[in-house]
MIRO-937814 format. One record per residue (C-alpha): residue number from 0; x, y, z. Coordinates in Angstrom, 1 decimal. Example, Ala and Ser with C-alpha at 12.3 -4.5 7.8 and 13.67 -1.06 7.14 Angstrom:
! residues 2
0,12.3,-4.5,7.8
1,13.7,-1.1,7.1
! end
This chain:
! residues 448
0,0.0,0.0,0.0
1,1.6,3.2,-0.8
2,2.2,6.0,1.9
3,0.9,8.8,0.4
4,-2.5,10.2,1.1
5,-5.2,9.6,-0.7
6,-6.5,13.5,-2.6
7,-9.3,14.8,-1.0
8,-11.8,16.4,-2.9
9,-11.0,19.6,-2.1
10,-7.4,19.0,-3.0
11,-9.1,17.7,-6.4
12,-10.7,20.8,-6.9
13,-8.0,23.0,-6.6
14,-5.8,21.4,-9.1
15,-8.7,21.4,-11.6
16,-9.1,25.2,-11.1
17,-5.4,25.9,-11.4
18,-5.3,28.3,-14.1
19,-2.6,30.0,-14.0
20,-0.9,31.4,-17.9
21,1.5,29.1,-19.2
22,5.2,30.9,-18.8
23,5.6,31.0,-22.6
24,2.8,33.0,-23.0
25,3.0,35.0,-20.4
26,5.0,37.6,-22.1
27,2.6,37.4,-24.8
28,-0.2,38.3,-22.8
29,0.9,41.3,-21.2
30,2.0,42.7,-24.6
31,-1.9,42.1,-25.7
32,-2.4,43.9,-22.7
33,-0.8,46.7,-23.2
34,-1.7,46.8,-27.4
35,-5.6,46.9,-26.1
36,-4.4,50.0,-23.9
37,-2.8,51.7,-26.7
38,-5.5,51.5,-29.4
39,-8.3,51.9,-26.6
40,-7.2,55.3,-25.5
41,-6.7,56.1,-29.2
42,-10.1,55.5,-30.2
43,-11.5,57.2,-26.9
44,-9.2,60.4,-27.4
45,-9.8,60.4,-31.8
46,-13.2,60.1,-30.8
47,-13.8,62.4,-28.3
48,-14.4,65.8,-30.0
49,-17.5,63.9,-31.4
50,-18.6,63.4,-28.1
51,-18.7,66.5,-27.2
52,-19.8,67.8,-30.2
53,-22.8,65.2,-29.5
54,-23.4,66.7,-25.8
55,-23.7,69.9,-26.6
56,-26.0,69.4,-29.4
57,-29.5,68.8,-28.6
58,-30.6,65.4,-29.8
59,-33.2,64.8,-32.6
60,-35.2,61.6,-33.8
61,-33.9,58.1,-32.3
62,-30.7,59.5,-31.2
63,-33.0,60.8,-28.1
64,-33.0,57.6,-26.9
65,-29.4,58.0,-25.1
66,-30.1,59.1,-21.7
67,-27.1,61.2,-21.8
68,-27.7,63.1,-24.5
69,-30.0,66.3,-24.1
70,-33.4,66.9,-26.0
71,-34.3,70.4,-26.6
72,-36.9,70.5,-23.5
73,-33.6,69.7,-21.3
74,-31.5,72.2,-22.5
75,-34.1,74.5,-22.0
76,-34.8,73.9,-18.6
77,-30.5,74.0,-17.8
78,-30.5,76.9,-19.6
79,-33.1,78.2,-17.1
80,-30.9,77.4,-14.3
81,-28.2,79.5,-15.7
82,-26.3,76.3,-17.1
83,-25.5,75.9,-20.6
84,-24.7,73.1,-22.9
85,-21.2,73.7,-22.8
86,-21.3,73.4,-18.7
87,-22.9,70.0,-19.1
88,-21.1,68.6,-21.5
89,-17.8,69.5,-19.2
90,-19.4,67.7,-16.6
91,-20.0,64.5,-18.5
92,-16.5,64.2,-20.4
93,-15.0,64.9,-16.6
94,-16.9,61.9,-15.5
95,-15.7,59.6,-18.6
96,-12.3,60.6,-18.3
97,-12.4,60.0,-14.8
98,-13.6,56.0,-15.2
99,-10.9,55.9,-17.9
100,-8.3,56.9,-15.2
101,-10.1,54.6,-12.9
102,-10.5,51.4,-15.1
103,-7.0,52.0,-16.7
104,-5.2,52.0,-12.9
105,-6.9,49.0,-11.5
106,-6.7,47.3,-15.0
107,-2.5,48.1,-14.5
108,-2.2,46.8,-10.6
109,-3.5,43.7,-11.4
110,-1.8,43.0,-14.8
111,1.1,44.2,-12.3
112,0.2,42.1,-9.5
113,-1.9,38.9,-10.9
114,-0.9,38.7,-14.8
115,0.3,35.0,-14.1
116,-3.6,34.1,-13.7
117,-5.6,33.9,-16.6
118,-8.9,34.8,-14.8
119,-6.8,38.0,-13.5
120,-5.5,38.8,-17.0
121,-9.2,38.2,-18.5
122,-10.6,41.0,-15.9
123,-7.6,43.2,-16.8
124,-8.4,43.5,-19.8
125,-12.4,43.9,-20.0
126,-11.3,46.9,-17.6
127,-9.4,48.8,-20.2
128,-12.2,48.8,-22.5
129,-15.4,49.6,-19.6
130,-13.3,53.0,-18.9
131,-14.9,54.8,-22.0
132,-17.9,52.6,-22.3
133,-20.0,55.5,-22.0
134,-18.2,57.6,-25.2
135,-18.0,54.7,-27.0
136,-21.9,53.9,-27.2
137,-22.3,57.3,-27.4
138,-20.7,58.2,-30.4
139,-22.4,55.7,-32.2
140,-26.0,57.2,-33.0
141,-24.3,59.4,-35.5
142,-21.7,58.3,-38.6
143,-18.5,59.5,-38.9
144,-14.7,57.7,-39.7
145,-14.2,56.4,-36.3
146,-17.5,54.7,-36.1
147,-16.2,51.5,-36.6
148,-13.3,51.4,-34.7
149,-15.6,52.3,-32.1
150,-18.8,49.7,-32.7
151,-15.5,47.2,-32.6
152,-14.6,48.6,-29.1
153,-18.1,48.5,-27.9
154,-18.5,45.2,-29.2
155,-15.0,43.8,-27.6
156,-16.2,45.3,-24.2
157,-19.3,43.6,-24.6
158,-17.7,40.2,-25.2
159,-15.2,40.5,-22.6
160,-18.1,41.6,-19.9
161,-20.1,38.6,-20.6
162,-17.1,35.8,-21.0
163,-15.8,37.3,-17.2
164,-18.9,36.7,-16.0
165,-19.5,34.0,-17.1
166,-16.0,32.5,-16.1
167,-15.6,34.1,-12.7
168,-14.1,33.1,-10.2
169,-12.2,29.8,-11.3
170,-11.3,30.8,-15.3
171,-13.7,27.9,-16.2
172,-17.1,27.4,-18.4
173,-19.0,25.9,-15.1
174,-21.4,24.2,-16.3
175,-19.9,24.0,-19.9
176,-22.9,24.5,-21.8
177,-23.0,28.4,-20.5
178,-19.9,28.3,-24.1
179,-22.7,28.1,-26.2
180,-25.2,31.0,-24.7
181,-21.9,32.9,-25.5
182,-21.9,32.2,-28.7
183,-25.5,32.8,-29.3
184,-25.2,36.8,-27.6
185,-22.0,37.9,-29.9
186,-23.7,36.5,-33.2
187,-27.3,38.5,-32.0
188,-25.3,41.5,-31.2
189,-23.4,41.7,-34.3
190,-25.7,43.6,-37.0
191,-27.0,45.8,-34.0
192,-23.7,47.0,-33.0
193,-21.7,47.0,-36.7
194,-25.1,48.4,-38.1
195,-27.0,50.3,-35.9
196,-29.1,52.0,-38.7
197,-30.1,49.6,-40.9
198,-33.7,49.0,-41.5
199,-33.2,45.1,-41.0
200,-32.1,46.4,-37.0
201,-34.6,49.1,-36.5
202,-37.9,47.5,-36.9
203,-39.8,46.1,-34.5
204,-39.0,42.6,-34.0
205,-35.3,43.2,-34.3
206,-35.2,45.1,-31.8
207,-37.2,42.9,-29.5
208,-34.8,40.3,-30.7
209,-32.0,42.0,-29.1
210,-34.0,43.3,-25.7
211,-34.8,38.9,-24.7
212,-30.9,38.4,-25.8
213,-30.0,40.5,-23.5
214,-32.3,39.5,-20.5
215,-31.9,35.8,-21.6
216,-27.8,36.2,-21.0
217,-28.1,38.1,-18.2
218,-30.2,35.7,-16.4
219,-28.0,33.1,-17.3
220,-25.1,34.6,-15.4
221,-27.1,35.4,-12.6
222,-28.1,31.7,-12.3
223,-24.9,30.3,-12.8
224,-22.8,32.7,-10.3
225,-25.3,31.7,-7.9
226,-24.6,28.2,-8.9
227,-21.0,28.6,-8.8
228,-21.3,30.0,-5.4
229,-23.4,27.2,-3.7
230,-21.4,23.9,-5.7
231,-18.3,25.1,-7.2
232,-16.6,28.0,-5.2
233,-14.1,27.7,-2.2
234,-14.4,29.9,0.7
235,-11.9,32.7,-0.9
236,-14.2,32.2,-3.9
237,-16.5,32.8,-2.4
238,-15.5,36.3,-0.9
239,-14.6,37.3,-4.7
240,-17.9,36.7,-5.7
241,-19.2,38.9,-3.3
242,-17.1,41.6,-4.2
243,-18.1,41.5,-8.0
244,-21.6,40.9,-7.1
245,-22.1,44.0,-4.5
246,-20.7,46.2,-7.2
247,-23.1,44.9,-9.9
248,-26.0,44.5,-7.7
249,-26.2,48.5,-6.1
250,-25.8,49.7,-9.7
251,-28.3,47.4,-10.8
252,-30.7,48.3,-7.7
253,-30.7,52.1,-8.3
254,-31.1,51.8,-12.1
255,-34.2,49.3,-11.7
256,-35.3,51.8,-9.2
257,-34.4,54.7,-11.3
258,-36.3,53.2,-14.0
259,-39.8,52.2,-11.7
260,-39.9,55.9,-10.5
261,-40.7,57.2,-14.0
262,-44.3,56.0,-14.0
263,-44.8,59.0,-12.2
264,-45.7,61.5,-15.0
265,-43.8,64.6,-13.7
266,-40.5,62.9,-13.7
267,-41.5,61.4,-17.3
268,-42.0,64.8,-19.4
269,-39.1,65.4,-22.0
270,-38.6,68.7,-20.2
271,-37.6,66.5,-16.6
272,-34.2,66.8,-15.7
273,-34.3,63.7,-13.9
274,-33.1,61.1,-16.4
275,-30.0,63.4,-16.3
276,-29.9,63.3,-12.6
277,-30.6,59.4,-12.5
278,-27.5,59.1,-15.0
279,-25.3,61.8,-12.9
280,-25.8,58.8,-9.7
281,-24.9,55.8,-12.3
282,-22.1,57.6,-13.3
283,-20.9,57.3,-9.6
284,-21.7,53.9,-9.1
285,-20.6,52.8,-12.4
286,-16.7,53.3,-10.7
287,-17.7,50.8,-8.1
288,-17.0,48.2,-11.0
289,-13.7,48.3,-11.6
290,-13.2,48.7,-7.6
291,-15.0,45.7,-6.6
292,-13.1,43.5,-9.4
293,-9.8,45.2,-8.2
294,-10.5,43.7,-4.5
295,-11.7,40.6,-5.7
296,-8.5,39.7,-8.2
297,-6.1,41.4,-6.0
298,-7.5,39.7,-2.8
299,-7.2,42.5,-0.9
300,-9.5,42.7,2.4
301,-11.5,40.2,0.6
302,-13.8,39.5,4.6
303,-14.6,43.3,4.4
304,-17.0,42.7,1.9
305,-18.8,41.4,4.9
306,-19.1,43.9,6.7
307,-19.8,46.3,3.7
308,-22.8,44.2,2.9
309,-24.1,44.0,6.3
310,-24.0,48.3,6.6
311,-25.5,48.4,3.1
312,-28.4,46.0,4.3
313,-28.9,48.0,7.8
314,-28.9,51.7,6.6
315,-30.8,50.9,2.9
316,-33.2,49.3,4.7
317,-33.2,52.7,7.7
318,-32.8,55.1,4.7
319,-36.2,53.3,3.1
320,-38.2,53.0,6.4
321,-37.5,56.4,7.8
322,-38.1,58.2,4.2
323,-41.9,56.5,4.1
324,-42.4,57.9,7.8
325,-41.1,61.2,7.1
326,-43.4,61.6,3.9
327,-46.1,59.7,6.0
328,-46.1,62.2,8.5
329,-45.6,64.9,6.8
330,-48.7,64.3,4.8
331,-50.9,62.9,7.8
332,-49.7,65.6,9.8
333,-50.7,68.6,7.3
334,-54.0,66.7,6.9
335,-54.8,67.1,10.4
336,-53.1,70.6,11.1
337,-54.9,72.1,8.5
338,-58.3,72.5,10.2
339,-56.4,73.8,13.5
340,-53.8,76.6,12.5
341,-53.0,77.9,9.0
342,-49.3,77.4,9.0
343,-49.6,73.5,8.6
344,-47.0,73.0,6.5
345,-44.0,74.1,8.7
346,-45.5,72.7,11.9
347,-45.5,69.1,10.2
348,-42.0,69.3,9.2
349,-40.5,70.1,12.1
350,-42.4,67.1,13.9
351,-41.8,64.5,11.5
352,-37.9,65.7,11.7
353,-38.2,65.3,15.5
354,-39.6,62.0,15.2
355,-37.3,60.7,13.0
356,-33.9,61.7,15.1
357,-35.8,59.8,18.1
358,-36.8,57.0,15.7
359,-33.4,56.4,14.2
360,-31.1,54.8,17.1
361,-33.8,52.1,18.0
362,-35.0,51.7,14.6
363,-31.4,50.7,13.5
364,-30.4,48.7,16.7
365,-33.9,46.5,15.9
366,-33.1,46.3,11.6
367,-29.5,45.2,12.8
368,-30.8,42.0,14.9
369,-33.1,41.3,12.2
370,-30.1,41.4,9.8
371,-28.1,39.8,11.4
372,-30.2,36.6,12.6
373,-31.6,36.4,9.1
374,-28.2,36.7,6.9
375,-25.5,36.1,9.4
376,-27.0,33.5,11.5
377,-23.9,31.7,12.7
378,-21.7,34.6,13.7
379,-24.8,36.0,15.2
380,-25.3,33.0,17.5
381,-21.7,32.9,18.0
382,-21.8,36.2,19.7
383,-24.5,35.7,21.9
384,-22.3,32.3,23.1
385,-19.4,34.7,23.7
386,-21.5,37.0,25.2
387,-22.6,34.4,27.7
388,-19.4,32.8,28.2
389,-17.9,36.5,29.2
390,-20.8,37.0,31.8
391,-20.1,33.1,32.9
392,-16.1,34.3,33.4
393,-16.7,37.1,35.4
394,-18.6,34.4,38.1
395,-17.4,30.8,37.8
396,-14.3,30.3,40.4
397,-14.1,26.3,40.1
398,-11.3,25.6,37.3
399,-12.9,22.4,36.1
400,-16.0,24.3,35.4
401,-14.7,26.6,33.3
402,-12.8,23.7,31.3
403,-15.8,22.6,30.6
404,-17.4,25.5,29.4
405,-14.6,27.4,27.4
406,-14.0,24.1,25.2
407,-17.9,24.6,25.0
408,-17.9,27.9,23.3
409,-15.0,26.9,21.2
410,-16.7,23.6,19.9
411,-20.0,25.9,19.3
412,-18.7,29.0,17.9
413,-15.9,27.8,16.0
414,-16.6,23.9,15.2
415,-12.9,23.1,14.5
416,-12.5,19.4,13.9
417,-10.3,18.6,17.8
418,-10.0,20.9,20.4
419,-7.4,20.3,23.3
420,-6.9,22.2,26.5
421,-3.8,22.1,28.9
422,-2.7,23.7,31.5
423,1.1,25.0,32.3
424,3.0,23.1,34.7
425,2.9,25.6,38.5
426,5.8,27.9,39.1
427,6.9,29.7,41.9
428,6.3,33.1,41.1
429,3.5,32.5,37.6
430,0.0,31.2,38.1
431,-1.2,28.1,36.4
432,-2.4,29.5,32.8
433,-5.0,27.6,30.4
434,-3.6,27.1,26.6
435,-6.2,26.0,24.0
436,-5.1,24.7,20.8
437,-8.4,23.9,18.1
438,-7.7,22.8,15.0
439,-10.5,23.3,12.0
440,-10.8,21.0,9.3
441,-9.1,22.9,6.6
442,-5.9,23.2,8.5
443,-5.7,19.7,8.9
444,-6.0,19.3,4.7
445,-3.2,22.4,4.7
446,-5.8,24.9,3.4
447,-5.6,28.5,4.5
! end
C-alpha cells in the first residue's frame, strides 16, 4: 500500500481550477495587454471631440433615446438654471475621463500584480475597454470615420463583460454548456452593434430580438454565479464573488429603481431633468465596478466585503423605512393641522424631523438583529455564546467548570475538527495558565 495520502476532494478541486498562464505565454499576454491600452485610449481620445460635439448638441429623432444626450426640452430647462450646454457637457466628459483613469489603474495593478492568472489577466483586460464605455456607445448614434473602430470597441467590451462573467471566479465554463449562450449573444449583437441604422435592425421585431438576448444572457449569469457559489466555489471564492456581485447589484438596484420611478408623470416629461440626474448617480456607481473587481483579483481585504454588505443591508433598509415615515407624516400631519392653524406645513415638518432623530437609534439597533439573525445567522449565535461565556467568566471560580465550558464555546462558535486544553505546569512566582489549541478542518487538509 503506498504511503501517500489519498487526494481529498478539495485538493481535487484545486488542481482542476489551477489556471494559472503558461510561462511562454506570459510575455505574450501582457503585450496584448498593453496593445488593447494603446488602441483603446486612441479610439476614446480620436473620438472624443465627437462626443462632445454630441453633448452639446441637442438630440433629434432616435438619437433621443441615449439618456445622456439632451433633448431640446432639457436644454431649456439647464438653460433656465443659468447652465449651458457647454457646462454639461464638461461635466460628462469629466466623469468619462475619470472611469478611464479609474478602469486604466486598477486594470495596470492587477496586470502588475496577478498577470500570471488567466482569470486576473481576463478581468484586466475587460477593464481597459469599460473606462470609455459611455463615449464609446455614445458616439455611435451618429456616422463618422471612427465609427467602426468604435462599434468594434463596444462590441469587444461587450464580449469581454459577458465571457468574465461568465467565467468568474475559477477561469472555467462551469457548467460547460453556459460556451454556447456565449456564442448565441455575440452572433445576435453583431448587426446591431456594426449596423446600428439599418432598416433590418430598426424594426420592431429586431429590436425585441435584441432586448430577450439580453435579458436571456443576463439571467443566465445570474443563475450560474449563484450556482458557482453554492457547488463550485471555495471559501476565498466565495468572498470574490461577493465583491463583483455587490458592485453589480447597487448599480443594478438604483437603475431598476431609477427606471420604476418614472411612471410618475412629472418625472417622465421630456422637459424633466431627472433622467439626467438618475444618470449623474450611475455615473458614480458605475466606478464601483472596476473597484470591486480590483478587490476581488487582488485579494485584498476580501472578509470586508462582509461587513460592507451587512452596513449596506442596515442603513438601505433605515434610509427606506424612515423616508416613508417622514413623507407619512408629513402628509398625515398637514391633513390634520390644516383644520387647527393655517401654518400647517412648517408645523408638520418640524415634527416629523423630530420623530425621526428619536426614531433612528432604535430603529437601526432592531433592523441590525433582524439582519443579522436572518443573513448572518452563525456569527450572530456565535456572539450571543461569547456574550454568555464573558458573563459566565466574570462568576465561575471552580477551574474544572470553566474547562468545561470554554472548550464549550470553542466547539459551538468555531466547530474546528479537535479541540485540546492544557494547563502550564505551577511555578513559583507564575499562576497556572490555560492554553487551547483547536484545529478546524481545513488546516488539517493544509488549506488556508
Amino acid at each position: 500500500m503506498s504511503g501517500e495520502p489519498a487526494p481529498t476532494k478539495t485538493s481535487e478541486r484545486s488542481h482542476a481550477l489551477d489556471t494559472r498562464v503558461p510561462r511562454r505565454w506570459l510575455l505574450l499576454a501582457r503585450v496584448g495587454w498593453v496593445v488593447l491600452v494603446i488602441l483603446t485610449l486612441a479610439i476614446f481620445f480620436v473620438s472624443l471631440p465627437v462626443y462632445v460635439a454630441l453633448l452639446q448638441t441637442p438630440c433629434a429623432g432616435t438619437a433621443c433615446e441615449n439618456v445622456v444626450l439632451l433633448t431640446p426640452e432639457r436644454a431649456g430647462v439647464l438653460k433656465g438654471m443659468g447652465l449651458s450646454t457647454g457646462d454639461y457637457a464638461a461635466y460628462t466628459v469629466a466623469f468619462t475621463l475619470a472611469s478611464v483613469v479609474l478602469c486604466l489603474v486598477v486594470s495596470t495593478v492587477i496586470v502588475w500584480r496577478r498577470s500570471d492568472e488567466r482569470m486576473a489577466m481576463l478581468v484586466a483586460l475587460m477593464l481597459v475597454t469599460l473606462g470609455p464605455i459611455s463615449a464609446t456607445s455614445t458616439v455611435l448614434v451618429i456616422p463618422f470615420p471612427w465609427q467602426m473602430p468604435n462599434a468594434c470597441l463596444y462590441f469587444l467590451v461587450l464580449a469581454l463583460l459577458v465571457l468574465v462573467f461568465l467565467l468568474f471566479p475559477t477561469g472555467q465554463f462551469v457548467p460547460r454548456w453556459t460556451r454556447w449562450t456565449l456564442i448565441v449573444f455575440l452572433a445576435v449583437l453583431i448587426p446591431f452593434t456594426f449596423f446600428p441604422n439599418e432598416p433590418f435592425t430598426q424594426n420592431t421585431l429586431a429590436l425585441s430580438l435584441l432586448y430577450l438576448t439580453y435579458l436571456g444572457e443576463f439571467a443566465i449569469i445570474a443563475v450560474v454565479q449563484l450556482y458557482r457559489y453554492r457547488r463550485v466555489s471555495s471559501p476565498l471564492q466565495r468572498q470574490q464573488t461577493k465583491w463583483v456581485v455587490y458592485g453589480i447589484a447597487v448599480l443594478c438596484i438604483v437603475i431598476v429603481v431609477g427606471f420604476v420611478l418614472l411612471i410618475f408623470p412629472a418625472l417622465a416629461e421630456p422637459g424633466s431633468l431627472y433622467p439626467l440626474a438618475l444618470n449623474v448617480v450611475n455615473d458614480f456607481l458605475l466606478l464601483l465596478i472596476p473597484l470591486s473587481f480590483g478587490f476581488a483579483m487582488l485579494r485584498y481585504r476580501l472578509w470586508d466585503i462582509d461587513v460592507l454588505i451587512n452596513r449596506t443591508l442596515v442603513y438601505g433598509t433605515l434610509t427606506v423605512i424612515l423616508t416613508g415615515v417622514y413623507v407619512g407624516l408629513v402628509i398625515g400631519l398637514q391633513a390634520l393641522l390644516r383644520g387647527i392653524i393655517s401654518h400647517d406645513s412648517g408645523v408638520a415638518i418640524v415634527i416629523s424631523t423630530v420623530a425621526i432623530y428619536f426614531l433612528f437609534q432604535p430603529l437601526r439597533r432592531r433592523i441590525q438583529q433582524v439582519i443579522d439573525r436572518r443573513f448572518y445567522r452563525r456569527k450572530y449565535d456565535a456572539a450571543k455564546v461569547v456574550a454568555a461565556f464573558s458573563a459566565t467568566l466574570r462568576q465561575e471560580v471552580d477551574l474544572e467548570q470553566l474547562r468545561e465550558h470554554l472548550l464549550a464555546v470553542v466547539q459551538e462558535t468555531m466547530e474546528p475538527a479537535h479541540v485540546s486544553l492544557w494547563l502550564r505546569p505551577p511555578e513559583p512566582s507564575r499562576k497556572r495558565k490555560p492554553w487551547l489549541l483547536a484545529k478546524s478542518d481545513e488546516q488539517e487538509r493544509g488549506e488556508p
